[in-house]
Backbone as CSV, one residue per row, in Angstrom:
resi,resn,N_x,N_y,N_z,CA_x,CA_y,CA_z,C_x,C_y,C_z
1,UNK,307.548,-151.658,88.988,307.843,-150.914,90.196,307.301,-149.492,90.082
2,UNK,307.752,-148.641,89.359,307.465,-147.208,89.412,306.004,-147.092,87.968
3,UNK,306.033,-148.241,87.490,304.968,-147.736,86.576,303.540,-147.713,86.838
4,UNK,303.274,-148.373,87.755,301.733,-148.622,88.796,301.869,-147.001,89.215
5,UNK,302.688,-146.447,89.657,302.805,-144.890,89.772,302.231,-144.140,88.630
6,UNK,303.190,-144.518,87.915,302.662,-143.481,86.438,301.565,-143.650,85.705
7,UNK,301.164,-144.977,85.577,299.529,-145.321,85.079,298.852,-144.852,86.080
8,UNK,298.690,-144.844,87.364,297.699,-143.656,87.944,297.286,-142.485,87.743
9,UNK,298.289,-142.121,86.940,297.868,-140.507,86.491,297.023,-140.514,84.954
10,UNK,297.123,-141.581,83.983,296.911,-142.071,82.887,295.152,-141.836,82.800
11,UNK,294.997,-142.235,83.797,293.098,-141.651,83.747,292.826,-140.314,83.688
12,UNK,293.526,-139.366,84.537,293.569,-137.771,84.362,293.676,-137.502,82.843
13,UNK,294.426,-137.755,81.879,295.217,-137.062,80.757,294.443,-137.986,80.028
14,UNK,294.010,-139.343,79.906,293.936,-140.175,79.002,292.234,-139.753,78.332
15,UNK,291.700,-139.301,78.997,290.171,-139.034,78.657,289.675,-137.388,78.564
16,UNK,290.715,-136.388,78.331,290.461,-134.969,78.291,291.961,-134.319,77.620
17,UNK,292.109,-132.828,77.855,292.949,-132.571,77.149,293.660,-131.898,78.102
18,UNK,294.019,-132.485,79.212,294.895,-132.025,80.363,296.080,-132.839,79.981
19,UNK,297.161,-131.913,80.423,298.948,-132.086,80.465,299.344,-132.862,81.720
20,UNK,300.393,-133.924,81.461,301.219,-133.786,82.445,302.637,-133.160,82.426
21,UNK,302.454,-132.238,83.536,303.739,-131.510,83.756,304.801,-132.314,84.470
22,UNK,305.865,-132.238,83.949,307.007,-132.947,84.861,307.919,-132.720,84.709
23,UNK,309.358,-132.911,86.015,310.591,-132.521,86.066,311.684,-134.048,85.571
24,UNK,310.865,-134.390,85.795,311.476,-136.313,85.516,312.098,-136.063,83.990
25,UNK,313.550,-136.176,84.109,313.983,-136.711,82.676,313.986,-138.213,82.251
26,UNK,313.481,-139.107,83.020,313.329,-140.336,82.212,312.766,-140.607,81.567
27,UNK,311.295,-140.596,81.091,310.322,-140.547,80.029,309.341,-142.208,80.683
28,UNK,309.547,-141.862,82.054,308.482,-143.130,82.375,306.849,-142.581,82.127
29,UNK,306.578,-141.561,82.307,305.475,-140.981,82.491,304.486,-141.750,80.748
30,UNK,305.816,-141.174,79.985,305.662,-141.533,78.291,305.451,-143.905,78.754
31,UNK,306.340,-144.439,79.077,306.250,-145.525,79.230,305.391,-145.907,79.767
32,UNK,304.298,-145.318,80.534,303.332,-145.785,81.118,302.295,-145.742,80.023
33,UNK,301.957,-144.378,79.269,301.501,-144.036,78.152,300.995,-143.208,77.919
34,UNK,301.131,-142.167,78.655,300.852,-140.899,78.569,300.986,-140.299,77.789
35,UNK,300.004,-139.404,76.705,300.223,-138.819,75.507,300.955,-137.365,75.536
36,UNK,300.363,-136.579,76.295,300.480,-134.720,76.919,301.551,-134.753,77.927
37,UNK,303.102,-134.739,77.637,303.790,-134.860,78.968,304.557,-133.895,78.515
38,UNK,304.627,-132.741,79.797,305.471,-131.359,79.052,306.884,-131.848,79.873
39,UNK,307.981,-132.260,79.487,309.028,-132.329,79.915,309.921,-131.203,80.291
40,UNK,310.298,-130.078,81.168,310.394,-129.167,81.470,312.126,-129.334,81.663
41,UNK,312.835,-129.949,81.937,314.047,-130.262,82.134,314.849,-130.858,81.051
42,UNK,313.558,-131.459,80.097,314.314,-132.175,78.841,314.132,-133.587,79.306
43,UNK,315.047,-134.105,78.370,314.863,-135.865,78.306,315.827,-136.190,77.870
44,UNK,316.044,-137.349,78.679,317.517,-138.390,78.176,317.477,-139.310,77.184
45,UNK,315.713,-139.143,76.180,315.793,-140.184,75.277,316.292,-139.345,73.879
46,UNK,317.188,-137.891,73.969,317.450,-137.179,72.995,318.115,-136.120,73.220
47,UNK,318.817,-135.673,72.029,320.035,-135.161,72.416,319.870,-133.367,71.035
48,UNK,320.014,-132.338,71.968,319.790,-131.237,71.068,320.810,-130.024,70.823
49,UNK,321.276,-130.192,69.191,322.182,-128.678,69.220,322.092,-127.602,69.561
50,UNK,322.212,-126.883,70.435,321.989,-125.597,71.059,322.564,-124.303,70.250
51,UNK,322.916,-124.707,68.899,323.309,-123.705,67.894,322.326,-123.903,67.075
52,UNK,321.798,-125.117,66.470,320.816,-125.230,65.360,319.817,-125.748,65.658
53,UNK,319.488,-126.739,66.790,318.650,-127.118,67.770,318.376,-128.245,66.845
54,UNK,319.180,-128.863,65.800,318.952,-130.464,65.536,319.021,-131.493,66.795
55,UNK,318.015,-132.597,66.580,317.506,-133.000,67.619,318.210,-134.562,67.243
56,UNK,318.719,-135.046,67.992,319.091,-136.915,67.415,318.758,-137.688,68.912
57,UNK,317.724,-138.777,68.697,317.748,-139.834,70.206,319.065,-139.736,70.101
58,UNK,319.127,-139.897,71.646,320.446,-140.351,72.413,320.996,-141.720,72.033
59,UNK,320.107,-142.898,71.744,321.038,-144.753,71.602,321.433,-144.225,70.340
60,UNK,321.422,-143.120,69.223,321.992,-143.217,68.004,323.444,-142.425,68.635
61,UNK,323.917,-141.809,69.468,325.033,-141.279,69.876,325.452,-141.650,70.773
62,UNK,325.196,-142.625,71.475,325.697,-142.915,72.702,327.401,-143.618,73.133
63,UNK,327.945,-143.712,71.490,329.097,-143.939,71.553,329.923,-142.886,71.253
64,UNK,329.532,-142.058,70.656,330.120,-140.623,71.005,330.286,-139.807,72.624
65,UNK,329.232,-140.182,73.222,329.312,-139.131,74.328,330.326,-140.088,75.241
């Protein structure tokens, strides 16, 4: 459904050293396969201390939250 979306952009980034910028916290952009994706809002595939800024994916905590 939404990934015929995101592989459209995959020719831009995939053959030069252009970014994709995005507000999307899902990480489809990454699932399509996009290498350069500046996530600007963050991402829900990870979770960060804002005192020490240790970083853990989210499925390793997800029974905590």
């Amino acid at each position: 459904m939404h990934s015929s979306l995101y592989r459209s952009l995959l020719p831009t980034t995939a053959t030069s050293n252009q970014s994709i910028i995005t507000k999307n916290v899902d990480g489809f952009h990454q699932e399509a396969g996009a290498k350069n994706v500046l996530e600007i809002y963050g991402t829900l595939r990870s979770a960060s201390c804002t005192k020490c800024e240790y970083k853990v994916a989210t499925k390793e905590i997800a029974g905590e939250i």
